[in-house]
C-alpha positions in Angstrom: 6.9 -53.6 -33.3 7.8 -54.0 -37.2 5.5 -50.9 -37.4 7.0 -48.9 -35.3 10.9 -49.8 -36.7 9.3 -48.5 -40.4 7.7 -45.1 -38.9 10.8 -44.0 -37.1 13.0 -44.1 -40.4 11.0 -40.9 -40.9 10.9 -39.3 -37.9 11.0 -35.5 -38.3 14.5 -33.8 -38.8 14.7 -30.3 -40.5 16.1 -31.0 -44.1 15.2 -30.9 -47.6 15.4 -32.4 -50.4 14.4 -29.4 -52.8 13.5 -25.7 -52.0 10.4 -25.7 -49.6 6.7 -24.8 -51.2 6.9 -22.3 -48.3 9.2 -18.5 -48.2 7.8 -17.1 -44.7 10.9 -18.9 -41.9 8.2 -17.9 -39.7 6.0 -20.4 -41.2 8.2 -23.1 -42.2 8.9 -23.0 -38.1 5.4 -23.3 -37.3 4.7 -26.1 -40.3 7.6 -28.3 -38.8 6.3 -27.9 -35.3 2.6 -29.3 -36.6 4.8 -32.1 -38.2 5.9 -33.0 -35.2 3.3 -33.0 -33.0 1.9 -35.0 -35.7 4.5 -37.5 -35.7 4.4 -37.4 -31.8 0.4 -38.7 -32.2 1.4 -41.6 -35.4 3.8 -43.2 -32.6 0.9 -44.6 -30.7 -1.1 -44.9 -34.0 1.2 -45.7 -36.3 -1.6 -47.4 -39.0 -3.8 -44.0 -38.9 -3.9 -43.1 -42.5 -5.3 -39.1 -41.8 -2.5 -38.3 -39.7 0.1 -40.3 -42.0 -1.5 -38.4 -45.2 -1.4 -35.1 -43.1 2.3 -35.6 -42.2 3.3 -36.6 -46.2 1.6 -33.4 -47.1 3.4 -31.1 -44.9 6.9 -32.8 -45.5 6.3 -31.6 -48.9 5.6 -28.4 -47.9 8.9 -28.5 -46.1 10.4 -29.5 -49.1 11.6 -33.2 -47.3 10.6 -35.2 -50.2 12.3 -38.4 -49.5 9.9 -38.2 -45.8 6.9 -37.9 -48.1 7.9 -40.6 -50.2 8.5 -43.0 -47.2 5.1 -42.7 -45.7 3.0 -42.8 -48.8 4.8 -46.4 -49.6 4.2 -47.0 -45.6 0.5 -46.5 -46.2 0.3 -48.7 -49.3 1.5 -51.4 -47.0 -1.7 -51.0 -44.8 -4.0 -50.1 -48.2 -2.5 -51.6 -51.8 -5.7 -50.4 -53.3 -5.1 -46.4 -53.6 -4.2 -45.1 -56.9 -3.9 -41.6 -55.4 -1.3 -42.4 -53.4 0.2 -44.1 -56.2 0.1 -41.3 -58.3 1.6 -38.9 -55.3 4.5 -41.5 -55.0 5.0 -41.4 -59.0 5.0 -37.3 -59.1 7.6 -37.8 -55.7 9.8 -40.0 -57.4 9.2 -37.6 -60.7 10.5 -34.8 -58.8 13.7 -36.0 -57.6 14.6 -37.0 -61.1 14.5 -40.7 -59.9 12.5 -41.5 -63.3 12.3 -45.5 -63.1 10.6 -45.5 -59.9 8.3 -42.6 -60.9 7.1 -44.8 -63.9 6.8 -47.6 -61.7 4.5 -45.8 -59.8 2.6 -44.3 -62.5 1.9 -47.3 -64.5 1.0 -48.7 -61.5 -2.2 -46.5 -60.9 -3.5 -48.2 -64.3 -4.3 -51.1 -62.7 -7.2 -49.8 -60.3 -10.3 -48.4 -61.1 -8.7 -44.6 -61.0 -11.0 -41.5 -61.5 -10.6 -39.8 -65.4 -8.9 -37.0 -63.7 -6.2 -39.3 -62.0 -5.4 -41.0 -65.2 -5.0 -37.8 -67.1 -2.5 -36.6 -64.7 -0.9 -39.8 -64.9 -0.4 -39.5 -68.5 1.1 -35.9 -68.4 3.7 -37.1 -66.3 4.3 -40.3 -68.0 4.7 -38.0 -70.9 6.5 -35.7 -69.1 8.9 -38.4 -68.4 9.4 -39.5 -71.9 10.6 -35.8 -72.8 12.9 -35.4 -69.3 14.7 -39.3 -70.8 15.5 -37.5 -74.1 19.2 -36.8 -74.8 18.7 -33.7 -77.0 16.6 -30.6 -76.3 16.1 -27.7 -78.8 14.8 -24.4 -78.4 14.4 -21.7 -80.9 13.6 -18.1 -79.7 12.9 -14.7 -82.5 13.0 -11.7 -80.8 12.5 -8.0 -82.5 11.9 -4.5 -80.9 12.9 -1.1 -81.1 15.6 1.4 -79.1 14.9 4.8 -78.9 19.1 6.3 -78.3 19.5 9.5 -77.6 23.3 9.8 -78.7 23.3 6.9 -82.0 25.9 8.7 -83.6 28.4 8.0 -80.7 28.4 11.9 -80.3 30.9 14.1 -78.0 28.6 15.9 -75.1 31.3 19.3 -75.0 31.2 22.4 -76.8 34.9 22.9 -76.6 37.5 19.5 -76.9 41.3 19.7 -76.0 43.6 18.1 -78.3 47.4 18.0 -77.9 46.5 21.6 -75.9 44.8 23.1 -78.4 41.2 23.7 -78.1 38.8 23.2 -80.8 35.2 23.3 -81.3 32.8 20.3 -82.0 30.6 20.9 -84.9 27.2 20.7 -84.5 27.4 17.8 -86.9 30.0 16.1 -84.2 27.2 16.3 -81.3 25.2 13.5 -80.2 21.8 13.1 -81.9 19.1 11.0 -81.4 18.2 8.2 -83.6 15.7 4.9 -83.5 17.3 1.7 -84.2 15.3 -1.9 -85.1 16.5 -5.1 -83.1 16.4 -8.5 -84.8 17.4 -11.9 -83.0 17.4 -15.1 -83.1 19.1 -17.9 -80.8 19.0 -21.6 -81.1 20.3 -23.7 -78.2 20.7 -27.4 -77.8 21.2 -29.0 -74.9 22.6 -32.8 -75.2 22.0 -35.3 -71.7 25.3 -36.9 -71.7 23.8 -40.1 -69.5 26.3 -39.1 -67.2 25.6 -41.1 -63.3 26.3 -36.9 -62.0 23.9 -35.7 -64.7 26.5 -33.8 -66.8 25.7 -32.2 -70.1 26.9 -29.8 -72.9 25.0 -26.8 -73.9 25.4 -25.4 -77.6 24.3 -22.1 -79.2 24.3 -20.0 -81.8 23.0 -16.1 -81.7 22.0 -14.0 -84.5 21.8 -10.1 -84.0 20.9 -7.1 -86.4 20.6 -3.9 -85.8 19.4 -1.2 -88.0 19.6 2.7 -87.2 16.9 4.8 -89.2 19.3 7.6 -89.8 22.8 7.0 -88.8 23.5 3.6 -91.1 26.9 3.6 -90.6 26.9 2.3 -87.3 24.8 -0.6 -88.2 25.9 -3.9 -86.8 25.4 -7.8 -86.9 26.5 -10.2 -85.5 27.2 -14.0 -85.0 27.9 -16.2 -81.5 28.7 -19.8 -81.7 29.3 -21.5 -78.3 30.0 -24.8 -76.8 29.7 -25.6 -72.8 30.7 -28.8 -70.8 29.6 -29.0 -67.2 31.0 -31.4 -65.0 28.6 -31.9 -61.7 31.8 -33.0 -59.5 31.1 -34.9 -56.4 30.6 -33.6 -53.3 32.9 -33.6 -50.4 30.9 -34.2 -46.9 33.8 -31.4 -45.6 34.0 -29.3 -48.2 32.2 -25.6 -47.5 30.3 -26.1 -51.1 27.1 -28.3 -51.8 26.5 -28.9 -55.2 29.7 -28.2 -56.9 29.9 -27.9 -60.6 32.8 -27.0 -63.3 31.9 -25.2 -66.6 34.4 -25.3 -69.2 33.7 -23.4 -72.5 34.2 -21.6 -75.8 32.9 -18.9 -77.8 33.5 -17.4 -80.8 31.6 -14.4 -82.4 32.1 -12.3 -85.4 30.7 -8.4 -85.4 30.1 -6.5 -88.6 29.6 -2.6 -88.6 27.4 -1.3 -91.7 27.9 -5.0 -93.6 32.1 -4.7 -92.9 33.8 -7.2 -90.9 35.3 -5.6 -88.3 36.0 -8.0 -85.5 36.7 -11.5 -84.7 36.9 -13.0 -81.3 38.0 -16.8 -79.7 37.4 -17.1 -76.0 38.3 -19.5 -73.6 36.5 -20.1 -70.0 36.7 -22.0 -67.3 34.4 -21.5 -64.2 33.8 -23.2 -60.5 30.5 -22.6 -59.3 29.0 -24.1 -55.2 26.4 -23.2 -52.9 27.6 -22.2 -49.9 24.5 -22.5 -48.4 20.9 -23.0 -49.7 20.4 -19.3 -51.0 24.0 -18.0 -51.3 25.6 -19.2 -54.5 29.7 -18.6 -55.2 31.6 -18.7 -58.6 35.1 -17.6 -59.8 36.4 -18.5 -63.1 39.3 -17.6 -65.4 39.1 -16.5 -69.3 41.6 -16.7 -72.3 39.7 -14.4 -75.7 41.9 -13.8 -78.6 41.0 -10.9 -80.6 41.0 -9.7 -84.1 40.2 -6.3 -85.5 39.8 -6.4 -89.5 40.3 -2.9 -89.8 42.9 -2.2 -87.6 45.1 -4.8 -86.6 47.0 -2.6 -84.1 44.2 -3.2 -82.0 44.2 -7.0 -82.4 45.6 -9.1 -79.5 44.6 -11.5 -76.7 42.5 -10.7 -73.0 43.1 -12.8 -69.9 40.8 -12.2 -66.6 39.6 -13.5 -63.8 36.2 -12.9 -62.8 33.6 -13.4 -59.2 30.4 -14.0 -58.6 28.4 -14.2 -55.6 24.5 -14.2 -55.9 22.0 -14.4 -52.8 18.3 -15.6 -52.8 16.3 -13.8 -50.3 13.3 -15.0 -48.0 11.2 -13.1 -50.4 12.8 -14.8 -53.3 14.4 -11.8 -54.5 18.0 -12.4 -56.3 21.0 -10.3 -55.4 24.3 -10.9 -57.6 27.2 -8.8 -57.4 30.1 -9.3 -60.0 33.7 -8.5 -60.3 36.0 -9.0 -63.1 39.5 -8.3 -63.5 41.2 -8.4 -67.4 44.4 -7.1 -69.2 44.4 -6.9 -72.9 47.4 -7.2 -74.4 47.8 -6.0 -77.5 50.0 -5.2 -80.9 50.1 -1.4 -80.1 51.4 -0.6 -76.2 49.1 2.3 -76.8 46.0 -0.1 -76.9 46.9 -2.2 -74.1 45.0 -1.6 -70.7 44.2 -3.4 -67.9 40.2 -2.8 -66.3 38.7 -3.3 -63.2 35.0 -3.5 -63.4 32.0 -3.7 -60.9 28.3 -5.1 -61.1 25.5 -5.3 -59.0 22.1 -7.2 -60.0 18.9 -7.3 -58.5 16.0 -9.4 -60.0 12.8 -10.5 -58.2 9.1 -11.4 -59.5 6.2 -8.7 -59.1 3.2 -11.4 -59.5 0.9 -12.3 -62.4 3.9 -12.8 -65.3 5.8 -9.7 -64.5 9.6 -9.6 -63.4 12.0 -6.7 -62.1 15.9 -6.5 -62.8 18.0 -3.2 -61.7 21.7 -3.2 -62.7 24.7 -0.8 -62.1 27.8 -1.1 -63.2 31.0 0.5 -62.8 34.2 -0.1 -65.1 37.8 1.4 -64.6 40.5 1.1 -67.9 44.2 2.2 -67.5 46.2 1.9 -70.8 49.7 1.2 -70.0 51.1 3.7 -73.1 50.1 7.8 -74.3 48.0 7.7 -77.3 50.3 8.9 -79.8 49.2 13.2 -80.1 46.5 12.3 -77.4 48.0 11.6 -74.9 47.4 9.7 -71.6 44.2 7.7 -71.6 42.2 6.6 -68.7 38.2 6.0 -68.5 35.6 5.5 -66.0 32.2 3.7 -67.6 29.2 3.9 -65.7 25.7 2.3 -66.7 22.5 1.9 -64.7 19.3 -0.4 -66.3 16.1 -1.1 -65.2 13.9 -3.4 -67.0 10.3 -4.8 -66.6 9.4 -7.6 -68.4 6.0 -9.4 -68.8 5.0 -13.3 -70.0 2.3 -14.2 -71.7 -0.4 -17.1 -70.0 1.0 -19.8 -72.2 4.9 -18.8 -71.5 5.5 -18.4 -74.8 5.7 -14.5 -75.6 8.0 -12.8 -73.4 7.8 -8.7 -73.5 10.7 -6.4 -71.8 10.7 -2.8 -71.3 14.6 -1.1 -70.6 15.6 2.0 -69.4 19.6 2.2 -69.5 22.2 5.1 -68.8 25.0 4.9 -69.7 28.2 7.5 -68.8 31.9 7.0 -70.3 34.8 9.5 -69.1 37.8 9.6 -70.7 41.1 11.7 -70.0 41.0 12.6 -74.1 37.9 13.9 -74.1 37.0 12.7 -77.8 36.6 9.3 -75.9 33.9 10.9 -73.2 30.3 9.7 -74.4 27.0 9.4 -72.2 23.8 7.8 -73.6 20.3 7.4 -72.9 18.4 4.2 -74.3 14.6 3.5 -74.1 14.1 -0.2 -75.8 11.0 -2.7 -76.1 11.5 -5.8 -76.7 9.2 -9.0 -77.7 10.8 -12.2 -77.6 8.7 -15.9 -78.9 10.3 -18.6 -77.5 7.9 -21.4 -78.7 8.8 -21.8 -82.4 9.5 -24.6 -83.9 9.1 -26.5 -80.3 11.0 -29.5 -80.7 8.6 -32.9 -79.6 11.5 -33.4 -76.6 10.9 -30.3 -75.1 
């Protein structure tokens, strides 16, 4: 009878403690169906260790961990002396972050005459462990390439421009040309494990950037990102429509120079909710406060506040959908420079096998200024921009190549303001240097 009481505390529901091993619904239906005709059979035979090991092995499949974890410990009950199991139970426990019992486990397997291969595993994980416990964890990542631009001099397209009704013609000079310009960047992040009982930590960076035109050096630019993030992993409310709630709250500063001359400044402010609305569909919605300082021209200098969406969508396929929406008004010294923009984007990312990835992006941006450009006139523009990238990892993870093909479009009521641009870039990033021992 006690035997029967422990097997039923795992009878067969459909739930999951992570993402199932398994993307077909057609066979994660017919995998819990063989579960439970298997559990239908361990009723009568409730001490059968095949069907029991059978059952923990398809509950993993499922993704049902915590099911898995129950009948492995069932069977040590009938059989103490199985450091296989053990070591399942320790890579269990391991993968629902619950690292005490996972050691327990582990260190456990030690004690029996385990194969080599079973204590080597048992020592990556231990290890493993070590370096999940660790409060800090760095990573550097250098990346360099080149972008072939076919307007770098920020060139106007027309033969013939209208200003304050008179019509003049662009100089050949004026037009856009082509040009090759050399990326540089580095990024250093640290992530600090505040011991939190919800698992909440901060997330630090700093960004480098340089970039170098071959011809058209005066519209070289640098620049540096410093940013700080706190996320709060709030608790979940059983009648609340999100799982897995979270609150970000950061800030950002960068500084950009163009040809070795500061030229702008920036402080930003942001505060975002993020919850799964279900186990594939993901919702955000933030607000954002970025004070802004042009060195050149302090007309231009004032303050943004937006609000921005976000709703991204994992297929059965495992192919990622995120559209974007963000409103902002920037206010600032000169009415003539304040506007208020509207802008759209819509992601699509998925894996192609054997280290390569896909991403297609379009965008679409609206800006109204709320004043006449003083001789100009009224300005309104329409920015449009379409990527597609490939990218490709090395065996050991550790160089990263990318291959970008963006156009972009800008129309402007002055049409001194209208641009388009076509950029072909590759990219090499290394993200292993200087591995830090926690990683």
């Amino acid at each position: 009878m006690l035997l029967i009481i422990l097997f039923m505390g795992i009878q067969p529901v459909m739930s999951s403690n992570v993402a199932p091993a398994l993307s077909d619904p057609k066979l994660i239906e017919q995998t819990d169906l063989e579960r439970e005709k298997i559990f239908a059979s361990l009723i009568d035979d409730p001490t059968n260790l095949d069907l029991l090991f059978k059952y923990a092995n398809l509950s993993i499949l499922l993704g049902d961990l915590e099911a898995a974890i129950s009948v492995f410990e069932q069977m040590l009950i009938y059989e103490p002396d199985l450091p296989r199991i053990r070591l399942e139970l320790g890579v269990l426990y391991f993968r629902l972050n619950a690292y005490p019992s996972a050691k327990l486990y582990l260190n456990s397997v030690k004690k029996y005459d385990a194969p080599d291969e079973v204590l080597k595993k048992v020592d990556a994980f231990l290890g493993s462990i070590v370096e999940a416990e660790k409060d800090y964890f760095h990573q550097h990542i250098l990346s360099m390439g080149l972008t072939r631009s076919s307007n770098a001099n920020s060139g106007i397209d027309d033969d013939i421009i209208e200003i304050a009704g008179f019509p003049l013609t662009v100089p050949d000079s004026s037009k856009p040309q082509g040009d090759i310009t050399k990326n540089f960047r580095y990024t250093y992040t640290l992530k600090q494990d505040l011991n939190h009982p919800m698992g909440d930590n901060v997330n630090y960076v700093v960004a480098l950037t340089d970039q170098r035109l071959d011809t058209y050096s005066q519209f070289d630019t640098s620049s540096i990102v410093a940013s700080a993030t706190r996320t709060f992993n709030l608790e979940g409310n059983p009648t609340s429509i999100f799982s897995r709630p979270s609150l970000d709250a950061s800030i950002t500063g960068f500084m950009v120079l163009l040809a070795d001359k500061s030229l702008l400044s920036s402080q930003k402010y942001d505060l975002t909710f993020t919850g799964a609305l279900s186990d594939r569909l993901l919702f955000s919605i933030g607000g954002f406060h970025d004070q802004r300082k042009f060195l050149i021209n302090d007309l231009k200098s004032g303050y943004i506040n937006g609000l921005a969406f976000s709703n991204s969508y994992i297929s059965d396929s495992n192919v990622l959908t995120e559209f974007e929406y963000e409103y902002s008004k920037y206010n600032a010294k000169a009415s003539y420079e304040t506007y208020q923009s509207n802008s759209f984007g819509l992601n699509i990312t998925s894996a192609l096998g054997r280290g390569w990835g896909f991403k297609a992006s379009l965008s679409h941006a609206q800006k109204s200024h709320f004043s006449e450009f003083p001789i100009f006139g009224e300005r309104k523009e329409e920015i449009n921009s379409a990527n597609i990238e490939f990218s490709k990892a090395s065996s050991d993870n550790c160089l990263f190549a990318s291959y970008r093909v963006a156009k972009n479009d800008n129309r402007s009521t002055i049409e001194i303001y209208s641009r388009s641009n076509l950029q072909v870039t590759a990219d090499f990033s290394y993200v292993c240097l200087m591995n830090d021992p926690s990683k």
